[in-house]
C-alpha positions as CSV (number, residue, x, y, z in Angstrom):
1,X,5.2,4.2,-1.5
2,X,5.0,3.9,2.6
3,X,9.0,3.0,2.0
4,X,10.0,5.8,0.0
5,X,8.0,8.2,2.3
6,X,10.2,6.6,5.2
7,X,13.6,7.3,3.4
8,X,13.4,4.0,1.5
9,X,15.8,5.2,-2.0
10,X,13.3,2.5,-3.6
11,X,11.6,3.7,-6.8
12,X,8.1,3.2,-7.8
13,X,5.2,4.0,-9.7
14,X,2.3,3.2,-8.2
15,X,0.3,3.0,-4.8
16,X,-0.7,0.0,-2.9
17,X,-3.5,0.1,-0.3
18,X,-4.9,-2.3,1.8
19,X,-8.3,-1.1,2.8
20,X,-10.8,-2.1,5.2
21,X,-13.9,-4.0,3.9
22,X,-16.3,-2.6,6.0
23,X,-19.2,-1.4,4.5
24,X,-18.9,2.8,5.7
25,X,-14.6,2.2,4.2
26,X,-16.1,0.5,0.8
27,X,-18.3,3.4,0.0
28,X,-15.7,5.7,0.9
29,X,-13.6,4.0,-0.9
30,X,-15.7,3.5,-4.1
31,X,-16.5,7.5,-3.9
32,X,-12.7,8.4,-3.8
33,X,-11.9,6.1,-7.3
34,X,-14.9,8.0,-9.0
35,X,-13.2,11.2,-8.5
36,X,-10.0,9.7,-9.2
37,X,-11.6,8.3,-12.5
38,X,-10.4,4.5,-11.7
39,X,-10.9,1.6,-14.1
40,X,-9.6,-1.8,-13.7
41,X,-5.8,-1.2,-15.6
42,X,-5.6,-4.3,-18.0
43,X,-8.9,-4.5,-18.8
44,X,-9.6,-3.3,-22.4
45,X,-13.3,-2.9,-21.6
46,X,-12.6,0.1,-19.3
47,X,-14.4,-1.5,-16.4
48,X,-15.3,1.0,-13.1
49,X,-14.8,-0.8,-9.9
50,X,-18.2,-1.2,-7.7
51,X,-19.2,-1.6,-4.4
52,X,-19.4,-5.5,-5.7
53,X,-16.0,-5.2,-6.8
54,X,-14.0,-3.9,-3.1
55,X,-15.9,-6.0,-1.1
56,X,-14.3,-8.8,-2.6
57,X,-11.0,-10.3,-1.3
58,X,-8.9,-10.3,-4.8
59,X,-6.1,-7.7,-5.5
60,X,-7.5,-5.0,-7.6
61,X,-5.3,-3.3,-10.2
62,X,-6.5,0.1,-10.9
63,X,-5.2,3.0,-13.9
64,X,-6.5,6.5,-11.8
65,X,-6.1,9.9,-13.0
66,X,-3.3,10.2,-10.4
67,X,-1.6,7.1,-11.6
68,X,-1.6,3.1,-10.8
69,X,-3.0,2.2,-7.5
70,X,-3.3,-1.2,-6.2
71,X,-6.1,-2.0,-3.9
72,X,-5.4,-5.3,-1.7
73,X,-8.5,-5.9,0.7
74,X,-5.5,-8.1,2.5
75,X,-1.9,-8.5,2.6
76,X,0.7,-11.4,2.5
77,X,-2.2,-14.5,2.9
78,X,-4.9,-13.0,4.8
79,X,-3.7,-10.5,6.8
80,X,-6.4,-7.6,6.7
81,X,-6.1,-4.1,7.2
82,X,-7.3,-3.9,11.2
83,X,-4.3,-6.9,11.7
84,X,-2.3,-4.4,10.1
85,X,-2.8,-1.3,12.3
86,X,-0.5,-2.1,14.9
87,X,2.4,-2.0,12.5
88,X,1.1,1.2,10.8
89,X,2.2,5.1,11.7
90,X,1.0,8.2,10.7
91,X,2.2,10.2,8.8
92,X,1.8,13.5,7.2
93,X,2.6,14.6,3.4
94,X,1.6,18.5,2.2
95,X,-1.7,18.6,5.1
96,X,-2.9,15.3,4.5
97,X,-2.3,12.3,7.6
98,X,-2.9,9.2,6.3
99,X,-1.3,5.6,7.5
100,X,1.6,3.8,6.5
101,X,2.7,0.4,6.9
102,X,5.8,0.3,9.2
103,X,9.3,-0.1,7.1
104,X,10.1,-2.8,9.6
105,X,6.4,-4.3,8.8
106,X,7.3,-3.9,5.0
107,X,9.9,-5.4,4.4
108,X,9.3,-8.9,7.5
109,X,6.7,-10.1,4.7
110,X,9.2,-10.4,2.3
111,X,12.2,-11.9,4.0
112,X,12.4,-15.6,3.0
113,X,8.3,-16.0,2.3
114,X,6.7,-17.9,0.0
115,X,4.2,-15.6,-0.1
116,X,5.8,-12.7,-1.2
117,X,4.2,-11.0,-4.2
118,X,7.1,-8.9,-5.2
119,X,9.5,-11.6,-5.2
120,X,7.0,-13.6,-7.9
121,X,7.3,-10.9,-10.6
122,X,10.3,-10.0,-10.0
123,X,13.0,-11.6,-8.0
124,X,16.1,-9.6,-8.8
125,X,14.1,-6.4,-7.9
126,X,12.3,-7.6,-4.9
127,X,15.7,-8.6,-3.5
128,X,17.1,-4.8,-4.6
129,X,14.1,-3.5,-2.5
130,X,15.3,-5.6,0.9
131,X,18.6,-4.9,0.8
132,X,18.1,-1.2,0.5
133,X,14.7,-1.6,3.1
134,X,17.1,-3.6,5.9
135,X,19.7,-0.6,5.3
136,X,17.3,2.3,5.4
137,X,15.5,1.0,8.6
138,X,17.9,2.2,11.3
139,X,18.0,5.8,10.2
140,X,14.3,5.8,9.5
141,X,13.8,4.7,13.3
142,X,16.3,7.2,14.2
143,X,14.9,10.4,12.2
144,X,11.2,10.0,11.1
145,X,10.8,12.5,7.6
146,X,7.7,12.7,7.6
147,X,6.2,12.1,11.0
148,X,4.0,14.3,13.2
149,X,2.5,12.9,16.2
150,X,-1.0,11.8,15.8
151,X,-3.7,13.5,18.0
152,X,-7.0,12.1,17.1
């Protein structure tokens, strides 16, 4: 999503957030998926995620009222959400500012690792995804569409 809000033309249907783990974050965190009515998406059983459950480190697959959203208490290896900030901007969709993950910062991950989630489900689309990332990046550095200056 943090590409297509940047101009990326990449399609897709879910969210993916990589959240802090600190305890004040988790119970935000764990109020926000109550409202959103989150349970764990393959999970017959219709499981709620807990407080237990986003302190851990594993990627969390989620259905929410408002559609998929993957939780990822880390990035690439280990790469957690305070190594991330540096690489993040602000931006600002219908009132809300919220942070996004640099399309430079997006798609370095992905070039030629090993690690690279996308590219292990599905190569032919993860490489789709780079090519149009690398080609979006200098008009997104050139004409933010979503960006307001931040102001804390």
């Amino acid at each position: 999503m943090a590409a297509v809000l940047q101009g990326a033309p990449v399609h897709t249907i879910d969210l993916d957030i990589v959240h802090a783990l600190s305890e004040p974050n988790v119970i935000r965190l764990e109020l926000a998926l109550t409202e959103l009515r989150a349970i764990f998406r393959y999970d017959p059983r219709r499981i709620v995620p807990d407080r237990s459950h986003l302190q851990s480190r594993g990627r969390k697959l989620l259905q929410t009222a408002a559609g998929p959203l993957d939780l990822l208490p880390t990035s690439e290896t280990a790469t957690t959400f305070e190594d991330l900030l540096p690489d993040s901007d602000w931006l600002e969709v219908d009132g809300a500012r919220f942070r996004v993950l640099s399309l430079a910062r997006l798609i370095e991950p992905n070039e030629g690792s090993s690690d690279a989630r996308a590219a292990t489900r599905d190569p032919g689309r993860a490489q789709e995804a780079l090519h149009l990332g690398r080609n979006t990046l200098p008009s997104a550095r050139q004409k933010p569409r979503f960006r307001r200056p931040f102001s804390p």
